[in-house]
C-alpha positions, 0 to 999 in steps of 0.5 A: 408546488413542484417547482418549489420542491425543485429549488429546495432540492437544488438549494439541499444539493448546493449545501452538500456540494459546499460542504464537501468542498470546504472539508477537502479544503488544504488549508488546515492540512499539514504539507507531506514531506518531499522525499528526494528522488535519489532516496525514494529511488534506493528504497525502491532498489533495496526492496528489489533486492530483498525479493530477487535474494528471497525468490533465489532462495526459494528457487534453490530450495525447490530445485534441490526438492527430492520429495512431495513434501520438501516442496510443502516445506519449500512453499512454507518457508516462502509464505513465512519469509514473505509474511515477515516481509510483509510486516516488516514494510508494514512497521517502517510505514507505522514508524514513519 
């Protein structure tokens, strides 16, 4: 008895196994487009960029902070222009 409770466990788990294996299959799924190096290198380069201007920014405006409250304003400016940024990578992935 117990060793047929064992090969119908075994027989559950090979389905199972089967079943997984077929659905990751890559036959039916479309190739990924292959963006150039060089491209994916200039992306990454600008998005650099566009942190190094925005950290400098905040940089300047907290140094020239004379009070408690224009380092808040500082601290919001940053979170707002981050979150915009944010949204912005977030649209172009959507987009593509």
């Amino acid at each position: 008895m117990k060793k047929q409770i064992v090969v119908v466990f075994v027989m559950i788990v090979v389905f199972c196994l089967s079943a997984l294996a077929y659905a990751q299959s890559t036959e039916g799924s479309k190739p990924q487009e292959q963006v150039p190096m060089e491209q994916r290198k200039a992306k990454l380069m600008s998005l650099i960029d566009q942190r190094i201007n925005l950290l400098q920014g905040i940089k300047a405006c907290v140094s020239a902070a004379q009070t408690t409250e224009d380092l808040r304003k500082c601290r919001d400016k940053f979170r707002e222009e981050s979150k915009q940024s944010l949204e912005e990578r977030k649209e172009q992935r959507k987009n593509k």
